[in-house]
PDB file with one MODEL, atoms N, CA, C and O in Angstrom:
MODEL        1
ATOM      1  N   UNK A   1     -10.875  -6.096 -36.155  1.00  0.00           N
ATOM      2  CA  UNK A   1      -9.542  -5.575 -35.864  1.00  0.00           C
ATOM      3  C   UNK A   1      -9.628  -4.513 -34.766  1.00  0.00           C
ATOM      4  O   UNK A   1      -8.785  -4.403 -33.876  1.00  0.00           O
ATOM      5  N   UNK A   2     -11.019  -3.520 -34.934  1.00  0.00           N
ATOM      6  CA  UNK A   2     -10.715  -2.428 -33.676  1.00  0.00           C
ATOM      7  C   UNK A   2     -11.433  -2.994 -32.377  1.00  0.00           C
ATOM      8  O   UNK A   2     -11.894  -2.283 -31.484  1.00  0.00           O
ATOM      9  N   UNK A   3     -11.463  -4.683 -32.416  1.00  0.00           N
ATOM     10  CA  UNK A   3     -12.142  -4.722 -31.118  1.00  0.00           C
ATOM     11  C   UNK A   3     -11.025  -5.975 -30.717  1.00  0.00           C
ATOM     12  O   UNK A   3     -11.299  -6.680 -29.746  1.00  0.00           O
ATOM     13  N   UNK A   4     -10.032  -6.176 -31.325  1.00  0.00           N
ATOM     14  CA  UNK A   4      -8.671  -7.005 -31.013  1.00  0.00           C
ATOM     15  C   UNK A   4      -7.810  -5.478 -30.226  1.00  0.00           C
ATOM     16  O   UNK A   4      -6.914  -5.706 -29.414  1.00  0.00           O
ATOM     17  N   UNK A   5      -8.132  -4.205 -30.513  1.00  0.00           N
ATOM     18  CA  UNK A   5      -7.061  -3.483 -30.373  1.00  0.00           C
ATOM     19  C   UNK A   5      -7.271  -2.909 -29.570  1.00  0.00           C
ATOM     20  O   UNK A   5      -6.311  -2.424 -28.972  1.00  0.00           O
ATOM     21  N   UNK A   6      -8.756  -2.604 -29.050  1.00  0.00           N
ATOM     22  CA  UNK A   6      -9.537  -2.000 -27.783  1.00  0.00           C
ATOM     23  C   UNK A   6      -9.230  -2.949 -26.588  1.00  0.00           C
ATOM     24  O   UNK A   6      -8.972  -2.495 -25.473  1.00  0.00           O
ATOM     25  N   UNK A   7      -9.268  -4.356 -26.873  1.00  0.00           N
ATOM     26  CA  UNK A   7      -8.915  -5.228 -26.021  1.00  0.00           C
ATOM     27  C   UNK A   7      -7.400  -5.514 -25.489  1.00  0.00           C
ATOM     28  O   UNK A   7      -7.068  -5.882 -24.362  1.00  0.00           O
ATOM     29  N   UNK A   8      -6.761  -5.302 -26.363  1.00  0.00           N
ATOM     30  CA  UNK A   8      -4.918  -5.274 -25.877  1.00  0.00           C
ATOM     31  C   UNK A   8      -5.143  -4.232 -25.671  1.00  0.00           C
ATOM     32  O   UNK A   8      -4.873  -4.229 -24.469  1.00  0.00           O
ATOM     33  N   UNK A   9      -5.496  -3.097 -25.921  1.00  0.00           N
ATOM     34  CA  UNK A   9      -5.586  -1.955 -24.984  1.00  0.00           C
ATOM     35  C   UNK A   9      -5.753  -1.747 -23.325  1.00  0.00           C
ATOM     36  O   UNK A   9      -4.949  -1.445 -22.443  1.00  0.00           O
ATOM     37  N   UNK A  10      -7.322  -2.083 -23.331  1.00  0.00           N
ATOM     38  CA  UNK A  10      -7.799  -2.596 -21.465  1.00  0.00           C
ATOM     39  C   UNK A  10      -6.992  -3.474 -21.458  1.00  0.00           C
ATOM     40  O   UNK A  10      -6.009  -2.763 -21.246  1.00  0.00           O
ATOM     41  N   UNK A  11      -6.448  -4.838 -21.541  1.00  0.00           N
ATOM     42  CA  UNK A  11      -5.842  -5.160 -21.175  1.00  0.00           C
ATOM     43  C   UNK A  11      -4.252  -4.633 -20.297  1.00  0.00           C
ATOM     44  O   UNK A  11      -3.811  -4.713 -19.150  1.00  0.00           O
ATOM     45  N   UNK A  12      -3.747  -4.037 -21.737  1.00  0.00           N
ATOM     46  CA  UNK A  12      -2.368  -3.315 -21.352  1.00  0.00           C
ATOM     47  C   UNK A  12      -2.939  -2.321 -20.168  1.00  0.00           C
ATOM     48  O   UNK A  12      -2.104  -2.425 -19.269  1.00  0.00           O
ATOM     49  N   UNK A  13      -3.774  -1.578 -19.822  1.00  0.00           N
ATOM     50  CA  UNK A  13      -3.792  -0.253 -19.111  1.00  0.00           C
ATOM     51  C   UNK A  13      -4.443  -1.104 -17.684  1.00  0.00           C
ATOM     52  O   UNK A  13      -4.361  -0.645 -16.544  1.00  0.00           O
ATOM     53  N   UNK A  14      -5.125  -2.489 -18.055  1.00  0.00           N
ATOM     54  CA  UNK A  14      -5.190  -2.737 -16.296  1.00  0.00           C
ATOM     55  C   UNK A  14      -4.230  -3.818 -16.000  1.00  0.00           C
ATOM     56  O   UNK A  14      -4.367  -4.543 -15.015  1.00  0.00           O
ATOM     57  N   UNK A  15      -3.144  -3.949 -16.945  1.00  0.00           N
ATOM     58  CA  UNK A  15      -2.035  -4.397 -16.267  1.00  0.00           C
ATOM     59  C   UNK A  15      -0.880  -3.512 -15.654  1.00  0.00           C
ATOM     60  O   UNK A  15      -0.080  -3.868 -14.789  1.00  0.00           O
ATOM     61  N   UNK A  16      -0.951  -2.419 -16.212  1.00  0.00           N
ATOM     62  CA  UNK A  16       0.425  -1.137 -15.879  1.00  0.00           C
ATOM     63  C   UNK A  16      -0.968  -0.804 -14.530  1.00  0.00           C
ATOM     64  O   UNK A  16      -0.414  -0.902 -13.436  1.00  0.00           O
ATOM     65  N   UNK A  17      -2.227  -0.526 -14.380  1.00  0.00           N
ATOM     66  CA  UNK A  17      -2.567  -0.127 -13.120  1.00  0.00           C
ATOM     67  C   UNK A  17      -2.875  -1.223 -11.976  1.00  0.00           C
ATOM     68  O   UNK A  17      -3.392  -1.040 -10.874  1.00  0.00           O
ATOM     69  N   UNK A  18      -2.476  -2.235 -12.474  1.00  0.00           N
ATOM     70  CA  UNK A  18      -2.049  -3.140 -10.849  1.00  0.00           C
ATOM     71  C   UNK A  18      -0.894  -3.589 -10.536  1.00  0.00           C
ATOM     72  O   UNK A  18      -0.644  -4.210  -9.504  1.00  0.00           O
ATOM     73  N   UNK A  19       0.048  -3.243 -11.591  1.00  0.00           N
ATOM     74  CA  UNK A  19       1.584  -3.158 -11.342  1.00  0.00           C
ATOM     75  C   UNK A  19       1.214  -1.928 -10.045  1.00  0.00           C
ATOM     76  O   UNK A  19       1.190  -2.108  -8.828  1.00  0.00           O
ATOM     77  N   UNK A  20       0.939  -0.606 -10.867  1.00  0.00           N
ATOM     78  CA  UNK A  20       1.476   0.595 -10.061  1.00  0.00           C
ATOM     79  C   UNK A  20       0.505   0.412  -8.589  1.00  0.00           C
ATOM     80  O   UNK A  20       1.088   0.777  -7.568  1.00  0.00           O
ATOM     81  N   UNK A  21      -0.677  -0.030  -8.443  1.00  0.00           N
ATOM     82  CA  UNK A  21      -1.382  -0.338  -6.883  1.00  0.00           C
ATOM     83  C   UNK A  21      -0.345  -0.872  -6.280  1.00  0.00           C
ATOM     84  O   UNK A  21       0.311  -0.426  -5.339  1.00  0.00           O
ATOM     85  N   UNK A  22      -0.181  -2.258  -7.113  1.00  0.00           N
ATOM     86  CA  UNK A  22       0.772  -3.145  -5.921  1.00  0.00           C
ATOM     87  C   UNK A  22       1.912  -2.745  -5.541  1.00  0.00           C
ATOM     88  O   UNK A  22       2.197  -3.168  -4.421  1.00  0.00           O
ATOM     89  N   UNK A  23       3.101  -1.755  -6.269  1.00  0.00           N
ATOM     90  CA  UNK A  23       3.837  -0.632  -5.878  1.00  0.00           C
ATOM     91  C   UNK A  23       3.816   0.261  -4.807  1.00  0.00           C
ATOM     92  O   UNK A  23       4.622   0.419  -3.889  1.00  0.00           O
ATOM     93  N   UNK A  24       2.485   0.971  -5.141  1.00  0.00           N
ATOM     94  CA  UNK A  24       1.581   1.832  -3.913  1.00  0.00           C
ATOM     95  C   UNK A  24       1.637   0.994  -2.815  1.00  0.00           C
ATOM     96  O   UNK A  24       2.339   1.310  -1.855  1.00  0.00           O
ATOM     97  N   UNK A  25       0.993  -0.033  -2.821  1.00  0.00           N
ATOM     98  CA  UNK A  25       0.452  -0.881  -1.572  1.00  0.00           C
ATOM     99  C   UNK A  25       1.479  -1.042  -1.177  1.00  0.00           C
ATOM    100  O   UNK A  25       1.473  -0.556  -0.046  1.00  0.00           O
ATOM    101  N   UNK A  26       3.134  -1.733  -1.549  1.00  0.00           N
ATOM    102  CA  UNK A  26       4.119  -2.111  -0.799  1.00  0.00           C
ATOM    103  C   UNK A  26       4.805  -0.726  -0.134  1.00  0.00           C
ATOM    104  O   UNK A  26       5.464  -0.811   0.902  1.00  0.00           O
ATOM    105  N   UNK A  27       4.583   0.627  -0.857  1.00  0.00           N
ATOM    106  CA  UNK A  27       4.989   1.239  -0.160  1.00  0.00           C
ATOM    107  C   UNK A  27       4.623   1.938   1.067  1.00  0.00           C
ATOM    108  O   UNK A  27       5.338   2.342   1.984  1.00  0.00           O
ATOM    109  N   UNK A  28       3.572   1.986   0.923  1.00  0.00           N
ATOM    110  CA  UNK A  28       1.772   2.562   2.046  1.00  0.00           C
ATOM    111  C   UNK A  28       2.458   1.601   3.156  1.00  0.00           C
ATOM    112  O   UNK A  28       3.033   2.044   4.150  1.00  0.00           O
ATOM    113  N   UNK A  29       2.287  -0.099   2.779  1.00  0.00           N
ATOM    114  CA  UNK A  29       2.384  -0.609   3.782  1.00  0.00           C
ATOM    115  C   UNK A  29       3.634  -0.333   4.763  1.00  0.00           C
ATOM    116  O   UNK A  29       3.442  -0.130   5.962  1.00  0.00           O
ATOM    117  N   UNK A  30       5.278  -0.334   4.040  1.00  0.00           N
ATOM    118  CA  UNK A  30       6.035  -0.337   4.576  1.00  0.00           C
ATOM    119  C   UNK A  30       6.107   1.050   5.574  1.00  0.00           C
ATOM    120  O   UNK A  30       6.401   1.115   6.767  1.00  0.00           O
ATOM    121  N   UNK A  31       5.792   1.938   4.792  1.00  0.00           N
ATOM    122  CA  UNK A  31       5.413   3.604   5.688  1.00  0.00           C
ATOM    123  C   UNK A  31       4.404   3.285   7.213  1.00  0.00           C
ATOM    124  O   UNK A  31       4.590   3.484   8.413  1.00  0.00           O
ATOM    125  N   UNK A  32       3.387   2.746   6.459  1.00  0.00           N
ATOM    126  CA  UNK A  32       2.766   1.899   7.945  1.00  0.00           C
ATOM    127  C   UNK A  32       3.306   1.293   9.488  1.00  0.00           C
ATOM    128  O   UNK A  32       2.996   1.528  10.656  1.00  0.00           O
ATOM    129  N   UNK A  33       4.181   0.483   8.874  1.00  0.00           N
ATOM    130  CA  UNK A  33       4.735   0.082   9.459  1.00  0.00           C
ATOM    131  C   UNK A  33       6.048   0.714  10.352  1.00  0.00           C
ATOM    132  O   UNK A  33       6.408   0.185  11.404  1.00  0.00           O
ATOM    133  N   UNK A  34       6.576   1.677   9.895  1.00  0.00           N
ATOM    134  CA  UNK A  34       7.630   2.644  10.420  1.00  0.00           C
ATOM    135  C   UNK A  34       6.635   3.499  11.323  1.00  0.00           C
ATOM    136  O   UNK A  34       6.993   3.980  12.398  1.00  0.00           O
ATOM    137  N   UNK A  35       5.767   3.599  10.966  1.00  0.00           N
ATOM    138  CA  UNK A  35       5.001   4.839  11.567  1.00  0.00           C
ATOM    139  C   UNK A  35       4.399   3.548  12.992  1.00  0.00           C
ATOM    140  O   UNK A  35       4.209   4.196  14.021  1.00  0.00           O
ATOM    141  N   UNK A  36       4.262   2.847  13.092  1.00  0.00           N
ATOM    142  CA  UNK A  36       3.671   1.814  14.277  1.00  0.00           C
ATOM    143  C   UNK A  36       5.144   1.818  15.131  1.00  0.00           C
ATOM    144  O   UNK A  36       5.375   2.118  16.303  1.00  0.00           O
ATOM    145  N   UNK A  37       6.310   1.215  13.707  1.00  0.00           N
ATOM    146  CA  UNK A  37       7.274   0.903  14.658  1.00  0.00           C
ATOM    147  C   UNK A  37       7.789   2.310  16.039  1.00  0.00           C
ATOM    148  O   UNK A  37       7.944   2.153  17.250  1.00  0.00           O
ATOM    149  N   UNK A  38       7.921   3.501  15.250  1.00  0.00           N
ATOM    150  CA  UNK A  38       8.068   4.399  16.011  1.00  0.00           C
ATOM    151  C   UNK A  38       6.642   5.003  16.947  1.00  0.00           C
ATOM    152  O   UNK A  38       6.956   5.665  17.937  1.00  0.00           O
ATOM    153  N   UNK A  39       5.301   4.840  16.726  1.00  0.00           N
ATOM    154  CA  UNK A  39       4.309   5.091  18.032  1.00  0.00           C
ATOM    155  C   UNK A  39       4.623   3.661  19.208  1.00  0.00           C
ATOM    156  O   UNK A  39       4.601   3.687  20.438  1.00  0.00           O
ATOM    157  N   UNK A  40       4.878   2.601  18.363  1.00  0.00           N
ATOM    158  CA  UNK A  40       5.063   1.576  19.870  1.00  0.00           C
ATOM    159  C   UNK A  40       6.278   2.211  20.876  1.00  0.00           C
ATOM    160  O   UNK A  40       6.134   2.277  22.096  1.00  0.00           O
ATOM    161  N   UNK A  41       7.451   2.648  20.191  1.00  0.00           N
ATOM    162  CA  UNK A  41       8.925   3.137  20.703  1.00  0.00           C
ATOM    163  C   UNK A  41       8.462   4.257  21.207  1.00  0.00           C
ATOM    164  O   UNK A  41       9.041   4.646  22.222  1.00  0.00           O
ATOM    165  N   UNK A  42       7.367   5.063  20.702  1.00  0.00           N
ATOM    166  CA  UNK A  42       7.107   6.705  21.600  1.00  0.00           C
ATOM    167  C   UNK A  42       6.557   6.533  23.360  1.00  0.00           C
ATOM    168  O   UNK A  42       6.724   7.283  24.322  1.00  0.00           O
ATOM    169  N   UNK A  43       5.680   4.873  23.195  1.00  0.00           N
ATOM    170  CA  UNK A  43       4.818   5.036  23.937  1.00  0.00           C
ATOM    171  C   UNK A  43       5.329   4.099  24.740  1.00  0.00           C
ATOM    172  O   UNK A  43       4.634   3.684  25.668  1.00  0.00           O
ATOM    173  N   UNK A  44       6.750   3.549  24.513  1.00  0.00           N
ATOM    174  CA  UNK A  44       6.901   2.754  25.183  1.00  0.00           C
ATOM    175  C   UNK A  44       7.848   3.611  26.088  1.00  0.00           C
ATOM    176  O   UNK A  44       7.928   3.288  27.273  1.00  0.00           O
ATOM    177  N   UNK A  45       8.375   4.388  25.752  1.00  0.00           N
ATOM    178  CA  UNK A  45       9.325   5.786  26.609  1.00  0.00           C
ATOM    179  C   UNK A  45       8.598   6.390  27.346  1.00  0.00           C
ATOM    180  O   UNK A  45       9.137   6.649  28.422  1.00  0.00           O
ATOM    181  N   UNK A  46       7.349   6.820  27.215  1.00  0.00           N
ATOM    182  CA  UNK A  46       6.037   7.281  27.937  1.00  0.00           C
ATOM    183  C   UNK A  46       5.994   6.317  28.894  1.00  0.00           C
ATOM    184  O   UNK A  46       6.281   6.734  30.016  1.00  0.00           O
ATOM    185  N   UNK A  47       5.692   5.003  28.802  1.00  0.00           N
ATOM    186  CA  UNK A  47       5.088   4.226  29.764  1.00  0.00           C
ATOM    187  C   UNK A  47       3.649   3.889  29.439  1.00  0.00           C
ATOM    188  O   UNK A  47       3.039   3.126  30.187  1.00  0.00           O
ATOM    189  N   UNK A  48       3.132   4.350  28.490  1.00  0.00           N
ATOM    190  CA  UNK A  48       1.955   4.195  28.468  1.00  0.00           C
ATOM    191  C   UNK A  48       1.674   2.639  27.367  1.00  0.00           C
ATOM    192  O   UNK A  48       2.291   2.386  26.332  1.00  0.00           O
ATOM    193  N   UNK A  49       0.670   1.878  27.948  1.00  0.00           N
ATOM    194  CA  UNK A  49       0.346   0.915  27.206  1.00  0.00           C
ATOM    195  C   UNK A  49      -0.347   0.910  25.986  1.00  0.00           C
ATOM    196  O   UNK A  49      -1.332   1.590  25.696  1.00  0.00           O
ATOM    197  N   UNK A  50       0.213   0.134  25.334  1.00  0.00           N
ATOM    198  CA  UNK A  50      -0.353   0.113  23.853  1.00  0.00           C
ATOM    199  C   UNK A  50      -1.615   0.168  23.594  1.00  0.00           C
ATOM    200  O   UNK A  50      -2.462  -0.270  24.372  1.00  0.00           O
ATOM    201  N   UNK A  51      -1.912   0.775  22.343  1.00  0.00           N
ATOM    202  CA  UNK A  51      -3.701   1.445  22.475  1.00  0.00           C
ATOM    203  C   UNK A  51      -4.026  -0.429  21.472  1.00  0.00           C
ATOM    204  O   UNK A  51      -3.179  -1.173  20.976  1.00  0.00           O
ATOM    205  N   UNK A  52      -5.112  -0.544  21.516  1.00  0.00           N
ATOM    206  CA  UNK A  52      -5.210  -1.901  20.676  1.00  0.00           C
ATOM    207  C   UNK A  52      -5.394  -1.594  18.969  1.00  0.00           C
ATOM    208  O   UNK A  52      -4.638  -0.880  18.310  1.00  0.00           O
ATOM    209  N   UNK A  53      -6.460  -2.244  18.508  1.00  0.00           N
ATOM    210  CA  UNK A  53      -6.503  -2.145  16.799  1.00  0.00           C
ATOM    211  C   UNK A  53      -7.012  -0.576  16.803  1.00  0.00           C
ATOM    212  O   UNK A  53      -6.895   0.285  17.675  1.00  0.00           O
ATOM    213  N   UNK A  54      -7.734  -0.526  15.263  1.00  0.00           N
ATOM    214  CA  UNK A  54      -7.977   1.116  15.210  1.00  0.00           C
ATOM    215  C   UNK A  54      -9.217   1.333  15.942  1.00  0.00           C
ATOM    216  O   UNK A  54      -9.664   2.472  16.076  1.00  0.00           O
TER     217      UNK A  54
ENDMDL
END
């Protein structure tokens, strides 16, 4: 019984922590992405050409 309950346990706690990553991740990414959208728009007012990957 305490190794049915240890197990719905890990279970339950690494399902609520890849809910909350994949949360994280959609939001990281979308922030990412605002933050590119506005350095392409900074640098495109500059004149200066786009820098490539990191």
């Amino acid at each position: 019984m305490s190794f049915t309950f240890a197990s719905f346990a890990v279970g339950s706690v690494l399902c609520c922590w890849t809910v909350l990553r994949c949360m994280g991740n959609e939001r990281e990414r979308r922030m990412n992405e605002v933050q590119l959208r506005l350095r392409a728009e900074s640098q495109q007012s500059e004149g200066a050409p786009p820098s490539g990957g990191h």
